[in-house]
KEMAR-135551 format. One record per residue (C-alpha): residue in three letters; x, y, z. Coordinates in nm, 4 decimals. Last residue first. Example, Ala and Ser with C-alpha at 12.3 -4.5 7.8 and 13.67 -1.06 7.14 Angstrom:
BEGIN
<atom code="Ser" x="1.3670" y="-0.1060" z="0.7140"/>
<atom code="Ala" x="1.2300" y="-0.4500" z="0.7800"/>
//
This chain:
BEGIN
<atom code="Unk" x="13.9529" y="4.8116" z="9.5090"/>
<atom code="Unk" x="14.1637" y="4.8981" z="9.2344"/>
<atom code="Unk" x="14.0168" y="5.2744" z="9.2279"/>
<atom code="Unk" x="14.1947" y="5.3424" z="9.5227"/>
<atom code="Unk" x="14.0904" y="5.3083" z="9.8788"/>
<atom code="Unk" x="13.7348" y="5.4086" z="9.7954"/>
<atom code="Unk" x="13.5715" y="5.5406" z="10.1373"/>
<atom code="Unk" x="13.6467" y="5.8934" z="9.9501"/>
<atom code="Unk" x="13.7918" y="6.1756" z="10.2321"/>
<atom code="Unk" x="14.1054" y="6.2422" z="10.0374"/>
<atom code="Unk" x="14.0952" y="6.0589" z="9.6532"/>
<atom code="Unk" x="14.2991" y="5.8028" z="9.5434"/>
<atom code="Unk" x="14.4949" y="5.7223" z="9.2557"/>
<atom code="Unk" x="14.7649" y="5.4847" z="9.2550"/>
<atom code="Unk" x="14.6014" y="5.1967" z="9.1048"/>
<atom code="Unk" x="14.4256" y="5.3937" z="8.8468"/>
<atom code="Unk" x="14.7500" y="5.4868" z="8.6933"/>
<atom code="Unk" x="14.8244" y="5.1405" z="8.6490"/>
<atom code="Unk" x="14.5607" y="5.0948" z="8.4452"/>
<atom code="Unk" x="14.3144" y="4.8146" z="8.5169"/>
<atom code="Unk" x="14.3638" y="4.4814" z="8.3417"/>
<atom code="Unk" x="14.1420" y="4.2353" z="8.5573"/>
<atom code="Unk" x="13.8793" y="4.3676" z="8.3822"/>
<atom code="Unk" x="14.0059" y="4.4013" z="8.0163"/>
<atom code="Unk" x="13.9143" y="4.0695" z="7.8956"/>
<atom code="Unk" x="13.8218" y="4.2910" z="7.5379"/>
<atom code="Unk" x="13.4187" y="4.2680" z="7.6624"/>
<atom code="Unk" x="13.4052" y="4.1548" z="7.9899"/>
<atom code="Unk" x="13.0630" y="4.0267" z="7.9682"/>
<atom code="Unk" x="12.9235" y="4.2188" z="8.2800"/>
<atom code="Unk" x="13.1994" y="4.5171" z="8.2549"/>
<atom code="Unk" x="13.1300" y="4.5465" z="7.8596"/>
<atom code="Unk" x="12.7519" y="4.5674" z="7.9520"/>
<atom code="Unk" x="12.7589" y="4.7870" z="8.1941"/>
<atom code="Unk" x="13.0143" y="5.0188" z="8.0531"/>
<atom code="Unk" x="12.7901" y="5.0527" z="7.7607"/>
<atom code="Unk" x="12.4767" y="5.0965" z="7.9174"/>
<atom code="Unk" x="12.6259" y="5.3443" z="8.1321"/>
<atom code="Unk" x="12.7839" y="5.5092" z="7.8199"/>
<atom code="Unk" x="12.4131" y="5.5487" z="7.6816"/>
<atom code="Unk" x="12.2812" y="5.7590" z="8.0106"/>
<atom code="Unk" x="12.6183" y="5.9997" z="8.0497"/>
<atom code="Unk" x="12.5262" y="6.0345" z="7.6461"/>
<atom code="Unk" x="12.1619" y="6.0735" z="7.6599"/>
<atom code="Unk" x="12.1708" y="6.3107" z="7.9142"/>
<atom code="Unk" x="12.4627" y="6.5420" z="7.7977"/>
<atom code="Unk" x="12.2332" y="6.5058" z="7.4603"/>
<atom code="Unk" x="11.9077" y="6.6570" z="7.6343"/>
<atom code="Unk" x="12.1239" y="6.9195" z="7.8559"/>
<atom code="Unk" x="12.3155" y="6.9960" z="7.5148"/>
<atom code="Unk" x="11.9375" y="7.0698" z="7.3830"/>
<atom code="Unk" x="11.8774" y="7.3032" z="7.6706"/>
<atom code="Unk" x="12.1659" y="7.5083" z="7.6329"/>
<atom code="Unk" x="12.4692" y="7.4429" z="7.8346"/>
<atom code="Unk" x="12.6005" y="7.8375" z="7.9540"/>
<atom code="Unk" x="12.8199" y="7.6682" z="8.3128"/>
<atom code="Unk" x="12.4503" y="7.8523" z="8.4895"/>
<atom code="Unk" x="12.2895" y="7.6267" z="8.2857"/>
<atom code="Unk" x="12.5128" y="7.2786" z="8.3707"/>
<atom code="Unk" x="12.5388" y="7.4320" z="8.7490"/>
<atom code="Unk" x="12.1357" y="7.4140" z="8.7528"/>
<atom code="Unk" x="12.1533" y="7.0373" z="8.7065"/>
<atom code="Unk" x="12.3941" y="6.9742" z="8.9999"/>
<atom code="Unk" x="12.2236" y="7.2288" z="9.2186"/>
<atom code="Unk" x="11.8782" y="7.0312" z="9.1643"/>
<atom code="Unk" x="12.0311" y="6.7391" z="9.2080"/>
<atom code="Unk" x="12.0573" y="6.4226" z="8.9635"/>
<atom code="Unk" x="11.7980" y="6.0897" z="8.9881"/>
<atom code="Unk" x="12.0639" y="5.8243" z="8.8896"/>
<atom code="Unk" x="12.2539" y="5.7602" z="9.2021"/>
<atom code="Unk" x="12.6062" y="5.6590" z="9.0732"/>
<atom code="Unk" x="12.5864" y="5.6874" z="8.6938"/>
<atom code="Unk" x="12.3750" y="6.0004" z="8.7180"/>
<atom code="Unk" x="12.5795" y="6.1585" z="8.9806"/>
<atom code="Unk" x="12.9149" y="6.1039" z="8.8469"/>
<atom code="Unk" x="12.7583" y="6.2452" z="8.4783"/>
<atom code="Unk" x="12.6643" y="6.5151" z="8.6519"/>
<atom code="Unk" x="12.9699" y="6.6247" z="8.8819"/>
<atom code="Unk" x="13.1861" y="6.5721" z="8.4791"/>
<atom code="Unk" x="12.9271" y="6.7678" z="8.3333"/>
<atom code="Unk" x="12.9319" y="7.0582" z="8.5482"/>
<atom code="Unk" x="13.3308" y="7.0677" z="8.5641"/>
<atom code="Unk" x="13.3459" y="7.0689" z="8.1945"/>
<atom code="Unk" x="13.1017" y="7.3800" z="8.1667"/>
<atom code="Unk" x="13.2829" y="7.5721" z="8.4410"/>
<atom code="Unk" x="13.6411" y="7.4891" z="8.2753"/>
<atom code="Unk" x="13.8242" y="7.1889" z="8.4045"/>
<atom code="Unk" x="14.1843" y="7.3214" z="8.4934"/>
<atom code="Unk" x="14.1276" y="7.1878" z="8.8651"/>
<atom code="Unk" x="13.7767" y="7.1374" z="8.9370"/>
<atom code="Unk" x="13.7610" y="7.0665" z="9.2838"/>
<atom code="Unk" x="13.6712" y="6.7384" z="9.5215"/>
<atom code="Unk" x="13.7565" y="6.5227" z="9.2861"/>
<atom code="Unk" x="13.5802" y="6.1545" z="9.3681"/>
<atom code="Unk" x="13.7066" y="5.8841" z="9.1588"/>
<atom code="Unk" x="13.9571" y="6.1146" z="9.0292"/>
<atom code="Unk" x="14.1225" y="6.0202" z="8.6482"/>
<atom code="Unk" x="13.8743" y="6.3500" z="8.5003"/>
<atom code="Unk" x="14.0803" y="6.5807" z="8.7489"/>
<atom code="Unk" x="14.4237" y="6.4312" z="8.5741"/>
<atom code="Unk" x="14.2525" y="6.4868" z="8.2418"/>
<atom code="Unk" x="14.2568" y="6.8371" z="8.2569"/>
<atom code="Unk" x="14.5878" y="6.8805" z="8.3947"/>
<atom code="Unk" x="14.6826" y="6.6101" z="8.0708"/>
<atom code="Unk" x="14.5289" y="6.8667" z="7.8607"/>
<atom code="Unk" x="14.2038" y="6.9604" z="7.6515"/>
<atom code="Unk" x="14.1850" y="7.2626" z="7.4651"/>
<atom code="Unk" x="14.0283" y="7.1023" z="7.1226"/>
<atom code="Unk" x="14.0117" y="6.7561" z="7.2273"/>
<atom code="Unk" x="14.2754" y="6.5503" z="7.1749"/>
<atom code="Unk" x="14.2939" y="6.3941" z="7.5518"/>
<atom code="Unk" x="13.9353" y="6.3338" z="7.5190"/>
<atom code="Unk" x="13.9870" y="6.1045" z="7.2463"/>
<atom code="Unk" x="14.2581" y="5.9636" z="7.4313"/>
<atom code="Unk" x="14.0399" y="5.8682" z="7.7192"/>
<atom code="Unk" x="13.7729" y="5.7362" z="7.4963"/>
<atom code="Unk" x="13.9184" y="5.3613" z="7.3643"/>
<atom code="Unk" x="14.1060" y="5.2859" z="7.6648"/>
<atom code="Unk" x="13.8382" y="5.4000" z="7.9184"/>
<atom code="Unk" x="13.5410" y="5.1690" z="7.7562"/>
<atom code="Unk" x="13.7658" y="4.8793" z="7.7750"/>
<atom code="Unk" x="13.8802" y="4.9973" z="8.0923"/>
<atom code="Unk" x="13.5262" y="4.9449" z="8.2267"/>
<atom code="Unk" x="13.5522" y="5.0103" z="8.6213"/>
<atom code="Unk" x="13.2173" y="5.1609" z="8.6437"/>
<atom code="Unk" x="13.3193" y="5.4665" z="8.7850"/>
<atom code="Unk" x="13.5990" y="5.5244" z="8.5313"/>
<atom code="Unk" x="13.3571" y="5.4270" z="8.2310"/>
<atom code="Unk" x="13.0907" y="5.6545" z="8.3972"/>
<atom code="Unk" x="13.3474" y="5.9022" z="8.3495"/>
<atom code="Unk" x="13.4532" y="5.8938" z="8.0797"/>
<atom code="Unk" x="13.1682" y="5.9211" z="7.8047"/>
<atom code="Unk" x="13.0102" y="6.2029" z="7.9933"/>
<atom code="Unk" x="13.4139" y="6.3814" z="7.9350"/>
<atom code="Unk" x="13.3683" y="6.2703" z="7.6507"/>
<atom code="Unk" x="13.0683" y="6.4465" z="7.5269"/>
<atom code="Unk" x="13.1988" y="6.8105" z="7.6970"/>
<atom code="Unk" x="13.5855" y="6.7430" z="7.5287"/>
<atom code="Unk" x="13.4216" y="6.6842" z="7.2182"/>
<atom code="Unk" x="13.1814" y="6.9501" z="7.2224"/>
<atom code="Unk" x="12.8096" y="6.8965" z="7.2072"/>
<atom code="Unk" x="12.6223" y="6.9666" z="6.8978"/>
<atom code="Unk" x="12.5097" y="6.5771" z="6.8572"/>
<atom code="Unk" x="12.5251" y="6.3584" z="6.5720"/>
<atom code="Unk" x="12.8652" y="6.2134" z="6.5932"/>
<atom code="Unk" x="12.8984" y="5.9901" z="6.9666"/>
<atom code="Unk" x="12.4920" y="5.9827" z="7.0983"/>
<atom code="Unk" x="12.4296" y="5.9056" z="6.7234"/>
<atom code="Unk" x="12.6555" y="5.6150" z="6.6797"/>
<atom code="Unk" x="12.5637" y="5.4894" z="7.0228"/>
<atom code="Unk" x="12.2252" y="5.4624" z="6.8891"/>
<atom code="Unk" x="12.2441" y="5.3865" z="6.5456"/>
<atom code="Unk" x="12.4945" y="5.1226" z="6.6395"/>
<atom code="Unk" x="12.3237" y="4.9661" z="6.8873"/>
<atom code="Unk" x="11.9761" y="4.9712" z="6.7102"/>
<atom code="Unk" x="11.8581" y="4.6286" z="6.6479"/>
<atom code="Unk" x="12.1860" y="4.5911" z="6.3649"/>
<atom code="Unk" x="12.4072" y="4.6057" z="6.6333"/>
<atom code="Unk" x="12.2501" y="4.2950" z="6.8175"/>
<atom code="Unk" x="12.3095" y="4.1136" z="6.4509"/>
<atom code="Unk" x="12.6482" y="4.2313" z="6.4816"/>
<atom code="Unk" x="12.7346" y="4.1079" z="6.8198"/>
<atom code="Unk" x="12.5793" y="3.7866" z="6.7364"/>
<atom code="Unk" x="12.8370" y="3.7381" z="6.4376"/>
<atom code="Unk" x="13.0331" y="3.4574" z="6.5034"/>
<atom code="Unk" x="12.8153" y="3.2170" z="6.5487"/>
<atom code="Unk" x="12.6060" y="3.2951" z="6.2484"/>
<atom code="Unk" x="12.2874" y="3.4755" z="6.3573"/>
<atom code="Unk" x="11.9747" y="3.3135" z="6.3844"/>
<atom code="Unk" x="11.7183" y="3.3916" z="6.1459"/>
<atom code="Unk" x="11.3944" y="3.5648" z="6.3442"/>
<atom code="Unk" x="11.0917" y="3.3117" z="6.4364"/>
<atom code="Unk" x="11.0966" y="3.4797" z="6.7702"/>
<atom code="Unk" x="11.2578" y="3.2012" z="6.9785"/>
<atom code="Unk" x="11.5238" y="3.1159" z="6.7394"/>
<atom code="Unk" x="11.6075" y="3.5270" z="6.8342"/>
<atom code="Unk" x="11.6337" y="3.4360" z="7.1621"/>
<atom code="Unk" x="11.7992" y="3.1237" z="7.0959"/>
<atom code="Unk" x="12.0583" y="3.2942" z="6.8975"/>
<atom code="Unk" x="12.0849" y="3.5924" z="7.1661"/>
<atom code="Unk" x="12.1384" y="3.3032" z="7.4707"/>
<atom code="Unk" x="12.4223" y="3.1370" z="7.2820"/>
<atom code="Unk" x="12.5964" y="3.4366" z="7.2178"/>
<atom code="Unk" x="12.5770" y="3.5729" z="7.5840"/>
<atom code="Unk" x="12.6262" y="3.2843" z="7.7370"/>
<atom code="Unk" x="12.9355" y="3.2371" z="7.4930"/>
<atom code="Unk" x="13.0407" y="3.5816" z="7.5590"/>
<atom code="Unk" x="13.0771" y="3.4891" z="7.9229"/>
<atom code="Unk" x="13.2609" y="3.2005" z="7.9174"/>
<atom code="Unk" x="13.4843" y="3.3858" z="7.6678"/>
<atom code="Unk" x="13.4990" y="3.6634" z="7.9104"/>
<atom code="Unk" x="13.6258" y="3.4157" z="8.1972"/>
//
């Protein structure tokens, strides 16, 4: 099925660009010449040029990969969390929850960002309490900027490796995930 789908995708990019009088890519490249429109410089900015800290940006990578059911996305960041400077497995066992209903270990500041990046990738328009928590949590204005950017960038990401199934990791959800629900959540588990 995600070779179906990255064939769609491939195909419909070369014509696209055919379209525009741009050279096509070589069939085997039309995820590079997409990079090369900005992709990288995006995502490579939202991931290295920003003054948040690594737990704080991947924690806003996480989570709308967990929401969005992109293990592709999950596999490559949870461990990058998991070496963050502080970070735990306690930690990381609140960031697992569909729906946590407390913070755990999660510091102030990482328990702000994780409730805001869950309401930006599920509703999009954020609460007033839910923003004010990231500055009352000590997140300057600028890390309220990049938070944004990053909970906003991942969704793209997630969305896109979900909708092409990027890796065939769809059907391959963690087994972790299988097990975990969450008191008072409609969600049965995270499988479903």
């Amino acid at each position: 099925r995600g070779e179906e789908r990255w064939v769609l995708f491939s195909s419909t990019l070369r014509y696209s660009m055919l379209q525009k009088s741009q050279t096509a890519c070589p069939p085997t490249s039309e995820l590079h010449c997409l990079t090369g429109s900005g992709w990288n410089s995006f995502l490579g900015a939202i991931r290295t040029k920003n003054s948040l800290p690594a737990a704080i940006r991947e924690i806003a990578i996480c989570r709308p990969a967990l929401i969005n059911k992109a293990w592709y996305e999950w596999n490559a960041h949870a461990p990058i969390l998991l070496e963050a400077e502080g970070f735990t497995e306690a930690k990381l066992s609140v960031v697992k929850e569909l729906h946590p209903t407390s913070k755990g270990d999660l510091s102030d500041a990482e328990w702000a960002v994780l409730r805001y990046a869950d309401q930006m990738t599920r509703n999009v328009a954020v609460d007033d309490g839910t923003f004010e928590a990231l500055k009352k949590a000590g997140l300057s204005n600028q890390e309220i900027v990049e938070l944004t950017a990053t909970v906003a960038g991942y969704n793209l990401v997630s969305r896109f490796l979900v909708a092409l199934d990027v890796g065939e990791q769809n059907d391959k959800v963690p087994e972790w995930a299988t097990k975990v629900t969450n008191p008072g959540s409609t969600d049965k588990n995270i499988q479903s």
